[in-house]
N, C-alpha and C positions, 0 to 999 in steps of 0.2 A: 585370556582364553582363545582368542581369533589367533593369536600366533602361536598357540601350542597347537591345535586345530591343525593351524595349514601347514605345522610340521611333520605332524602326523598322516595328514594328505599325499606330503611330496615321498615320507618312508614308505607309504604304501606302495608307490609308483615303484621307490627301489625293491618294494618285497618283490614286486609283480615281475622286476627285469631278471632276478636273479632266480624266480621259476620259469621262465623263461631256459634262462644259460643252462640250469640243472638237465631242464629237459630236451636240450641240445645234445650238452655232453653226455647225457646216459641212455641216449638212442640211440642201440649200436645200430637200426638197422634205414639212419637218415641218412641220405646222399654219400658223398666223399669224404673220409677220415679229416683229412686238414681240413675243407672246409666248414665240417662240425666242429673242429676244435677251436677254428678261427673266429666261427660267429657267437661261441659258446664264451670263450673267454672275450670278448667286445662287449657282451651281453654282463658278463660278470665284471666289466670295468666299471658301465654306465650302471649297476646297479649299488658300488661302491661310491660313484659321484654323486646320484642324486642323494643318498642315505644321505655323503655329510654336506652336501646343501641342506638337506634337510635339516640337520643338525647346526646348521650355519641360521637359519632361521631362526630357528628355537629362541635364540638369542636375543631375540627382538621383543622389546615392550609394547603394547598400544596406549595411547596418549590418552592421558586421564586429565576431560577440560575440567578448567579451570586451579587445578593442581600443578605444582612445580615437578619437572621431570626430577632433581634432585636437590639433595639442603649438602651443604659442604661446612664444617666444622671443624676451625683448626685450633688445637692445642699445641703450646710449646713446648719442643723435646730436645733444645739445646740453642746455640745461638742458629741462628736461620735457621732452623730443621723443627720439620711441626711431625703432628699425628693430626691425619686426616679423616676423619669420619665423614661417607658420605652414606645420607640416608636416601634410597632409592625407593618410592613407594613403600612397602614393608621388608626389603629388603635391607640390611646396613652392614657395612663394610670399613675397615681400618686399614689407610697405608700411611707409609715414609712419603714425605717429599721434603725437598729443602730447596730454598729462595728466597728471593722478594717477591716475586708476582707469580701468579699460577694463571694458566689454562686449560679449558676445556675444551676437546674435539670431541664432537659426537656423530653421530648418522641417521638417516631419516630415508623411512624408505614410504612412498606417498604411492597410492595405486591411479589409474587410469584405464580410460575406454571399460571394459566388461566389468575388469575386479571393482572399478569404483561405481558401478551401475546398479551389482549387487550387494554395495554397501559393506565391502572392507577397507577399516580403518588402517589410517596411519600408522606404523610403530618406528622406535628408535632404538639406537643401542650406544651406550656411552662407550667409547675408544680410549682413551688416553688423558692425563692428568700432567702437566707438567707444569714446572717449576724453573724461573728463572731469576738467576743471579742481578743485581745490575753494575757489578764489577766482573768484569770479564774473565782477568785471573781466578776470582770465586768458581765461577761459570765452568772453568775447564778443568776442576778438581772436584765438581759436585758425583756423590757418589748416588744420589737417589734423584735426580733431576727429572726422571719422567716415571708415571706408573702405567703401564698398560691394562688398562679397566676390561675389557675381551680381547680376546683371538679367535680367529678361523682356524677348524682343525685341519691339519694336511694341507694348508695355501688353499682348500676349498672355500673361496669367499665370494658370495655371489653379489655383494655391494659394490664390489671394486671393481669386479669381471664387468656389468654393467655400466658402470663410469668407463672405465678407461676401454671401454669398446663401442661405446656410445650408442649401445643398442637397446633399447626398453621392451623390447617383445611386446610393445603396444598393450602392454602391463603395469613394468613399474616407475617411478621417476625418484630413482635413488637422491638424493641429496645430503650434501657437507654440513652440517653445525659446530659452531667455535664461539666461544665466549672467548675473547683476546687477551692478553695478559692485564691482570686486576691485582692491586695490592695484598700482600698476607700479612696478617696480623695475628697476635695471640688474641685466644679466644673469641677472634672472628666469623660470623656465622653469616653466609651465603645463600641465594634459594636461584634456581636455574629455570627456568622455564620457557617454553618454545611458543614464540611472537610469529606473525606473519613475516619480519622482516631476520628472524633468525632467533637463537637464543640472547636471553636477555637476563642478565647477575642481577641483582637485587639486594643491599644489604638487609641484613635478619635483628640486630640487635646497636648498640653502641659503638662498640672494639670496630665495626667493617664499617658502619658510617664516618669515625673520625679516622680509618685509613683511608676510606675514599676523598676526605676532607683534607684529607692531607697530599695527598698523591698530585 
């Protein structure tokens, strides 16, 4: 609820830019021609960004303690090649992968200074699902070798933009999670959950204990 909440907050902001630009552009009787036109469509840009930050948030889960962010569930759909089910909270989901070892990348976006003073949570968003060979030849003819679990629409990603600009707006403090490559197994069952020191796999049943046993 706190991250559909604050997505709803940031659209608001874009409703608010984009009466804004309306009320530029249809004032025939403000300042100079170009410069209505210029501030108008500026206005109508920053009102398209922040919507799909907005919708770049949506995306995000908050962290339910003591609960695994996900269960991973692989059935065999051929030699290396499984069906994945991952059960996310009440959500669940079926992809291809094929390999020996899978990974998991996720994201963590952790608040500071205000946001965490007024008591908003943590949330995450699962990235990507891969799978790898451990013959190389395998490796460079796999045809399902990664699943991409989200996307940011339009390259609007406000995780990344924050990392690789190294600026937190004395807000947020994005962060990386990865479980590292772990054995697959049929009818192996997996539980994901986020440790102070990162994510941490966990086998679920038999089949993942004596692959890890084995490994």
């Amino acid at each position: 609820m706190q991250y559909d909440g604050l997505a709803w907050a940031v659209a608001l902001l874009a409703v608010l830019a984009l009466l804004v630009a309306l009320r530029i552009l249809l004032n025939t009787g403000w300042f100079l021609g170009w410069l209505r036109g210029t501030c108008g469509l500026a206005f109508l840009a920053l009102a398209g960004l922040v919507g799909l930050a907005a919708y770049d948030l949506y995306a995000y889960e908050p962290l339910q303690p003591g609960k695994p962010l996900v269960t991973l569930s692989f059935k065999a759909d051929g030699p290396q090649r499984y069906q994945v089910t991952l059960l996310e909270g009440g959500r669940e989901r079926t992809v291809t992968l094929e390999g020996d070892m899978w990974q998991l990348d996720g994201r963590l976006i952790r608040w500071k200074g205000l946001a965490e003073l007024i008591g908003l949570e943590p949330g995450y968003r699962l990235e990507r699902l891969s799978g790898r060979f451990l013959a190389i030849e395998q490796q460079a003819l796999a045809q399902h070798g990664r699943v991409q679990l989200a996307e940011s629409p339009y390259g609007v990603d406000l995780w990344r933009w924050l990392r690789l600009s190294q600026r937190d707006l004395l807000l947020f403090d994005p962060q990386a999670l990865r479980v590292t490559y772990l054995p697959i197994a049929a009818d192996a069952v997996y539980s994901v959950s986020l440790t102070p020191t990162g994510l941490l796999a966990e086998p679920m049943n038999p089949a993942a204990e004596a692959a890890l046993k084995d490994w």
